[in-house]
C-alpha positions as CSV (number, residue, x, y, z in Angstrom):
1,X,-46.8,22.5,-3.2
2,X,-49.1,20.9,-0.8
3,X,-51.0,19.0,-3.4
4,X,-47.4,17.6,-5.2
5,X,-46.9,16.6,-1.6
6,X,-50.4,14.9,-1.0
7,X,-49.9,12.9,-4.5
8,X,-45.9,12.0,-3.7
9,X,-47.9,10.6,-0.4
10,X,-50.3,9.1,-2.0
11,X,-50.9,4.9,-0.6
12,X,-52.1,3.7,-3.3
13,X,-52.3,-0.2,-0.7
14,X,-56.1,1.3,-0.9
15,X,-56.6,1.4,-4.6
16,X,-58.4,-0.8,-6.7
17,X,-55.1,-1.1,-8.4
18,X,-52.5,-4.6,-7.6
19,X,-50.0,-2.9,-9.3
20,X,-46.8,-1.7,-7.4
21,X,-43.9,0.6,-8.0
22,X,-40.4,-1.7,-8.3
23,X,-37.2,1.3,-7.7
24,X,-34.2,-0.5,-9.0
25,X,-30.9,0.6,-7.2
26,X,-27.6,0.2,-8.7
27,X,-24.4,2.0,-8.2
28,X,-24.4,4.9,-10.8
29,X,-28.3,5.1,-10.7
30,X,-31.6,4.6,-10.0
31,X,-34.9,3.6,-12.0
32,X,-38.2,2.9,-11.8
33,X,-40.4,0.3,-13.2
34,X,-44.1,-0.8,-12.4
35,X,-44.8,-4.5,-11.9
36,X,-48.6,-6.1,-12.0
37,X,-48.5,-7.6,-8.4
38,X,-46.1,-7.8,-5.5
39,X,-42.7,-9.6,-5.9
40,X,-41.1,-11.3,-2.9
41,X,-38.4,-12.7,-4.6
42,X,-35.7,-11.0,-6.8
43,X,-35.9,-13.5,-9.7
44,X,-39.0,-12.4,-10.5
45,X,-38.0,-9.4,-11.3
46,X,-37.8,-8.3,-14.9
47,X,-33.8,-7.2,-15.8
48,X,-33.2,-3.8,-15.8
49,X,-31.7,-2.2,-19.4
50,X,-30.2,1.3,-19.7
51,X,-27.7,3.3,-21.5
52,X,-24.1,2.4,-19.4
53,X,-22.8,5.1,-21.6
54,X,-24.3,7.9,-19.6
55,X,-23.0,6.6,-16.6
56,X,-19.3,5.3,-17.6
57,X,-19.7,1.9,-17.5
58,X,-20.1,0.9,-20.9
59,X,-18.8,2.8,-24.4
60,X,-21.3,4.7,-27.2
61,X,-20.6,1.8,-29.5
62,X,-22.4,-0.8,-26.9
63,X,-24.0,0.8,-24.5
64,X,-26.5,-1.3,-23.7
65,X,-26.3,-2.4,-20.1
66,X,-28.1,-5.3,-18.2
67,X,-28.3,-5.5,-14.7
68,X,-30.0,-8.5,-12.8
69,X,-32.1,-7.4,-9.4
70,X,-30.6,-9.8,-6.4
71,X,-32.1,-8.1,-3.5
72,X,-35.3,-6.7,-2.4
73,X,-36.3,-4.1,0.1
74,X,-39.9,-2.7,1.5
75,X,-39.9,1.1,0.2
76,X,-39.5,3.3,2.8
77,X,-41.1,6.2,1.1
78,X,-43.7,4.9,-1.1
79,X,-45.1,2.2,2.0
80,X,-47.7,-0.6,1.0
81,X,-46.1,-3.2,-0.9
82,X,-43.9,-1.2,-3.3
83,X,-40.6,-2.5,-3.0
84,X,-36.4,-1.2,-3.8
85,X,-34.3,-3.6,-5.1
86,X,-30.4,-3.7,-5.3
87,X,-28.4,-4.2,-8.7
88,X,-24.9,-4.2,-9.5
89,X,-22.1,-5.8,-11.3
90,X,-19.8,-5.4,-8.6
91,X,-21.5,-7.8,-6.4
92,X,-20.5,-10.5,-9.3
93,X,-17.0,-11.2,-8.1
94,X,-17.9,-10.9,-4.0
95,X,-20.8,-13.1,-4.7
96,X,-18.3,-15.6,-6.4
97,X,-15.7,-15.8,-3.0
98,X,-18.8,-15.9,-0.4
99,X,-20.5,-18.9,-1.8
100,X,-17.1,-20.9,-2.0
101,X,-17.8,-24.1,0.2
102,X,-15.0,-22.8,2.5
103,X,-16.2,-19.3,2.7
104,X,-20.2,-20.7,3.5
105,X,-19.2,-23.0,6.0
106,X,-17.3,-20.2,7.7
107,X,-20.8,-18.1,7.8
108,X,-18.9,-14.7,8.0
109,X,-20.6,-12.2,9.8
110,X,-19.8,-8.6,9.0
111,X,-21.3,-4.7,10.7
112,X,-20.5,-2.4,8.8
113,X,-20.1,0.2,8.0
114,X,-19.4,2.7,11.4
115,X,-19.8,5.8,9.7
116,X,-17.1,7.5,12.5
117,X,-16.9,11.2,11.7
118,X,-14.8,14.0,12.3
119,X,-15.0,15.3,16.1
120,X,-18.9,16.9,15.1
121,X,-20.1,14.5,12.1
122,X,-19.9,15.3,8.4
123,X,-21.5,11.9,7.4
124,X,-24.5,14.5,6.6
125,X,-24.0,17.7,5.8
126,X,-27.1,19.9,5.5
127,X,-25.4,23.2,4.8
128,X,-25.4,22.3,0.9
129,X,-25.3,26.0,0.2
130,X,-21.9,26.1,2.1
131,X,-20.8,22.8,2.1
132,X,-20.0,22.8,5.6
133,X,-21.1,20.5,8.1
134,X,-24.7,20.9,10.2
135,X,-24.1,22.8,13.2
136,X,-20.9,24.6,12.2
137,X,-20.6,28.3,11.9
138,X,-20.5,28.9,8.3
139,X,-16.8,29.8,7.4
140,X,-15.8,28.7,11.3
141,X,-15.1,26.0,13.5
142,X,-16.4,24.5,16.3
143,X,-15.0,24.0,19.6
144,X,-13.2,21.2,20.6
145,X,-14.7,17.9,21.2
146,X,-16.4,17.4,24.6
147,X,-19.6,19.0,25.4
148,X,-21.4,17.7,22.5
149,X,-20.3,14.4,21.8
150,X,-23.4,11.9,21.4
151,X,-25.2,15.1,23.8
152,X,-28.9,16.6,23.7
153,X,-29.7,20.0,23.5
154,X,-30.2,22.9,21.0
155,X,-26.5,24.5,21.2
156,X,-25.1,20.6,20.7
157,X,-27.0,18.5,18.5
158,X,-28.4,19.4,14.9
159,X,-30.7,17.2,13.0
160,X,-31.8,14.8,15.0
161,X,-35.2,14.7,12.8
162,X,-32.9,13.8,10.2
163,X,-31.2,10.7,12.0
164,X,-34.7,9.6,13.3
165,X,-36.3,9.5,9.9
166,X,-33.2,7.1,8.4
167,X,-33.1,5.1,11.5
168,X,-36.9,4.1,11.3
169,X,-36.6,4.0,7.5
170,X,-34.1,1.3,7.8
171,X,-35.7,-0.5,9.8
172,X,-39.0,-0.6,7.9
173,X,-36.9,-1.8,4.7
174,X,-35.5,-4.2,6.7
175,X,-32.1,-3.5,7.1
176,X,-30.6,-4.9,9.9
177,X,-29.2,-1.8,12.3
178,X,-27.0,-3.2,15.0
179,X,-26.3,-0.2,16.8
180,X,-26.6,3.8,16.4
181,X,-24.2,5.3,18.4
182,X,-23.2,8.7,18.1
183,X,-26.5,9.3,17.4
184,X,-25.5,13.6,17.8
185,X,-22.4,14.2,17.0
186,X,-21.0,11.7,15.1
187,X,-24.2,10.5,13.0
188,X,-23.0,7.2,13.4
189,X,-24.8,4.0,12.2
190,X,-23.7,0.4,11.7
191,X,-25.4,-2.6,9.5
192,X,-25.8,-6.2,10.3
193,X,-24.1,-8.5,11.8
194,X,-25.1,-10.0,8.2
195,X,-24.1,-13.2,6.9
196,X,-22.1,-12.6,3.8
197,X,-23.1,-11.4,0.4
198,X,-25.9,-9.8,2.1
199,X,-24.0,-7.0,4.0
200,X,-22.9,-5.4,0.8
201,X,-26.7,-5.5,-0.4
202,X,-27.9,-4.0,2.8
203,X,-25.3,-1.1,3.1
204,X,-25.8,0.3,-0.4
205,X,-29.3,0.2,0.3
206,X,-28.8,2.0,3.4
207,X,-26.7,4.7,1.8
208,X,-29.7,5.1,-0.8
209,X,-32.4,6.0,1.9
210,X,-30.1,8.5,3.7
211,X,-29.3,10.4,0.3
212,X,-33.0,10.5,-0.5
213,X,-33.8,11.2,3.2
214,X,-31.2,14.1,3.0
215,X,-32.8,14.8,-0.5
216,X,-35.7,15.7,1.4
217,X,-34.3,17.7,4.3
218,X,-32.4,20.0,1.2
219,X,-29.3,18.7,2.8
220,X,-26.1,16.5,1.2
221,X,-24.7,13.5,2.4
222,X,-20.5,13.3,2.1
223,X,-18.9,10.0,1.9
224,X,-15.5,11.9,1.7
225,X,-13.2,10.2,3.6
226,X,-11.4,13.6,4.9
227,X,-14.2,16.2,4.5
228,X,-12.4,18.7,6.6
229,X,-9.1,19.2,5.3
230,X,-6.4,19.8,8.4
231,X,-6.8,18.3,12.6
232,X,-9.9,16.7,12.1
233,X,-10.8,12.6,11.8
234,X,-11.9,11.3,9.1
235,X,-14.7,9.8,8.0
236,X,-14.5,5.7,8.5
237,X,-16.6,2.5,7.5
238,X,-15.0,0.1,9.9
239,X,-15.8,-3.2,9.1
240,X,-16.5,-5.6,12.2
241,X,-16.0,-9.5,11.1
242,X,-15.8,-12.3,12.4
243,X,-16.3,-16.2,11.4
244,X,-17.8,-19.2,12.8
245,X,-14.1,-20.4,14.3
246,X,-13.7,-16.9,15.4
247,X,-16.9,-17.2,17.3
248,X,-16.0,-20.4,18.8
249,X,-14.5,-20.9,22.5
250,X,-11.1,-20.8,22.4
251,X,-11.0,-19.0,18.7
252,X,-8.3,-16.1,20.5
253,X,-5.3,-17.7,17.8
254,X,-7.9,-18.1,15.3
255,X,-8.5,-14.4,15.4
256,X,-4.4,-13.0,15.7
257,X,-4.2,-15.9,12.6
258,X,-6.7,-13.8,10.6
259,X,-5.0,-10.1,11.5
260,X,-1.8,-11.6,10.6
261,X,-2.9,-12.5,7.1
262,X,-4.9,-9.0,6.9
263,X,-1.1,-7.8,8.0
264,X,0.3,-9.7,5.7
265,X,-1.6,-8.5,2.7
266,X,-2.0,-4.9,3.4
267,X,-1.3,-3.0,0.5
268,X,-3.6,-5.4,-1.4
269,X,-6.6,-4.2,1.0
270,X,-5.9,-0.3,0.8
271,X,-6.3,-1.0,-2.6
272,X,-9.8,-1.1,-2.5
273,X,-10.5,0.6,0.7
274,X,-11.7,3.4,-0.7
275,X,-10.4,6.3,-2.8
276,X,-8.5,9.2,-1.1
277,X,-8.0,7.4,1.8
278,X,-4.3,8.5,2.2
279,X,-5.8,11.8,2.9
280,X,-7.6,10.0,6.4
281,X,-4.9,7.7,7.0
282,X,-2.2,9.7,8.0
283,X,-1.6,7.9,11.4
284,X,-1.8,10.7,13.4
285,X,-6.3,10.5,13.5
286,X,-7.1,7.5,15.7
287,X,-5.9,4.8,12.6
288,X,-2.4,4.1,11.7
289,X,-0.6,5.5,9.0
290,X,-1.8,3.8,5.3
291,X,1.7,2.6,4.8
292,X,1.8,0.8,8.2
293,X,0.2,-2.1,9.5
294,X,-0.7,-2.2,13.9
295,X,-2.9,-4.3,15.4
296,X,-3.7,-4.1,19.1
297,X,-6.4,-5.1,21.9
298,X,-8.9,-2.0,22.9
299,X,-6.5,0.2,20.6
300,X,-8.2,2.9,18.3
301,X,-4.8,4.0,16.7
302,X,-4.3,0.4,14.9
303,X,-5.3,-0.6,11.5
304,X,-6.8,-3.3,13.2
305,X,-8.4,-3.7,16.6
306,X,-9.9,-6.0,18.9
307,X,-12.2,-5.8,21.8
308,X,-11.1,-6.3,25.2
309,X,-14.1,-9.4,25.7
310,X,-12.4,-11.1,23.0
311,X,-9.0,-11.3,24.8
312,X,-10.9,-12.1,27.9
313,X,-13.3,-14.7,26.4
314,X,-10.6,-16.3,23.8
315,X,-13.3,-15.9,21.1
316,X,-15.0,-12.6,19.6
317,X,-14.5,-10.1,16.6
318,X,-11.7,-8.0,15.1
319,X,-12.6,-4.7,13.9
320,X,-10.9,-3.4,10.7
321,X,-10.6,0.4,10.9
322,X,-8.9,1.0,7.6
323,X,-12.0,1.1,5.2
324,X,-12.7,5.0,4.1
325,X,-16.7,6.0,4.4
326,X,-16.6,5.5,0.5
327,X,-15.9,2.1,0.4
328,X,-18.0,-1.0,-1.8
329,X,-19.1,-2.8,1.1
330,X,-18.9,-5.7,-1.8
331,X,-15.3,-5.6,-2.3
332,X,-14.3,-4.8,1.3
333,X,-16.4,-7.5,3.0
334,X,-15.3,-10.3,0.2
335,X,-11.3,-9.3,0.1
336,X,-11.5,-10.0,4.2
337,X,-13.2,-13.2,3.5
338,X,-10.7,-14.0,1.1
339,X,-8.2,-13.2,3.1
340,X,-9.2,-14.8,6.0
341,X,-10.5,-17.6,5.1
342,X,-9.6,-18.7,1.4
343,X,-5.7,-17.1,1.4
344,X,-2.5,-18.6,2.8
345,X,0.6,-17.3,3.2
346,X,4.0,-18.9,1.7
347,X,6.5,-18.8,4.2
348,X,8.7,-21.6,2.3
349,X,10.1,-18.2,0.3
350,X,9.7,-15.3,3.2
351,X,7.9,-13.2,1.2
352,X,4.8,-13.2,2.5
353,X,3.5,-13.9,-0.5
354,X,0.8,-16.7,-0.4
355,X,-2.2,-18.7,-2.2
356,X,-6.0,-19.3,-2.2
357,X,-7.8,-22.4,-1.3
């Protein structure tokens, strides 16, 4: 075991070799390819071919599947100049609504996701034996909330090795981590503010490192957006956004414009808010019910919520608390820039109904 370890740790920066190791990420899998010199731009990357059979995404008849890179990332766990890139065909249609000239100009800005857990955290559950959440009796339940939220100590916090190693791992890939709260309890980490197309890249990288960081530690990571069945939260990936006119002085209408259309097209975003969701929405856990639509200032119960500095400064973020921790950070970051930006309601016929730029 300790030699397999010393070779899986081998830096091979010192080698008389120029060749690196290229990981290709997409969503259903992950592959390897080796490339004669470092790549710094995802064009240059050769286009990754595999079986979409095997995975679902393509039938035994045509099977062949291939995926352009569009994103690259230092490696975390190999160092030197090896590099992880991102590929996916669900970035095709998000990529198509952020580089409309209304949508650029805009330059949304999107943190996401907040991880925000049940009372203890379940974003990482190292008990994979169980299935139950770090620090939980096995079987039991913990006592209420309190005494260990975002705390130190032995009898409160459990695997903060864990949450170190993806923090600094992140932040060598270069993912941009905005904040870490609930760094005990709720294992809580958010990503950006990114400009567009790029927070979708940056998250599913994210998620990557902390299931092969996990992979490590023997643990499992749940993206289940009700993990706990019963009184518990679920487990969230609010999206913070916000655009250029939202940003602005004096943007407080441009903001309650935006949450009206989000209002206005509710059912379209539950759609793809993540699957399961019902079971976290039930509007009786911090976030309103899935069939209802709330907005308020500084309130944690509403679909949507904004801060108190943006009432006070007239310009700011809104914070959409309705996407489940299993979101596509693609879809959910491009149907609020469609619908704040690029979508207009009809109110000639009362419906609500409405039209894109």
């Amino acid at each position: 075991m300790a030699l397999l370890t010393s070779l899986v740790n081998l830096d091979l920066s010192n080698s008389s070799t120029d060749k690196i190791i290229a990981e290709y990420i997409w969503v259903g899998g992950a592959g390897m390819d080796t490339l004669s010199s470092p790549v710094d731009d995802p064009s240059k990357l050769p286009k990754c071919n595999f079986d979409g059979s095997s995975t679902g995404q393509a039938t035994g008849d045509d099977s062949e599947v291939i995926l352009q890179p569009q994103a690259i990332f230092r490696d975390p766990f190999r160092n030197g100049k090896n590099i992880l890139s991102i590929l996916t065909n669900k970035r095709y249609n998000a990529a198509k609504i952020f580089s409309h000239p209304y949508v650029k100009a805009e330059e949304p800005w999107s943190v996401t996701p907040s991880f925000k857990n049940t009372p203890t955290g379940l974003l990482v559950g190292l008990q994979k034996h169980t299935n139950w959440p770090l620090g939980w009796p096995v079987g039991g339940y913990p006592a209420p909330q309190g005494p260990y939220y975002c705390a130190a100590g032995a009898n409160r916090s459990y695997g903060r090795d864990i949450i170190d190693a993806h923090y600094k791992a992140f932040l060598f890939a270069g993912i941009n981590i905005s904040a870490f709260s609930g760094i005990n309890a709720e294992w809580e980490f958010q990503v950006g503010p990114v400009v567009g197309i790029s927070a979708g890249d940056q998250v599913w990288v994210a998620r990557y490192i902390l299931e092969r960081i996990t992979e490590i530690a023997s643990g499992v990571v749940s993206f289940d957006p009700k993990p706990i069945p019963g009184d518990w939260n679920g487990t969230g990936a609010h999206t913070n956004y916000s655009t250029k006119s939202m940003r602005s002085q004096g943007s407080y209408e441009v903001i309650k414009k935006a949450i009206g259309n989000l209002g206005m097209r509710h059912r379209e975003h539950i759609a793809v808010y993540g699957d399961g969701n019902e079971r976290r929405l039930t509007g009786r856990h911090e976030i309103a019910h899935i069939n209802t639509f709330v907005w308020g200032v500084a309130n944690r119960g509403a679909s949507v919520r904004v801060g108190r500095d943006a009432e006070r400064d007239s310009k700011g973020y809104l914070e959409d608390r309705r996407p489940a921790s299993n979101m596509d950070p693609y879809a959910v970051t491009a149907m609020i820039a469609q619908t704040t930006i690029l979508w207009e309601p009809n109110h000639s016929n009362g419906n609500g109904k409405g039209h894109s730029k």
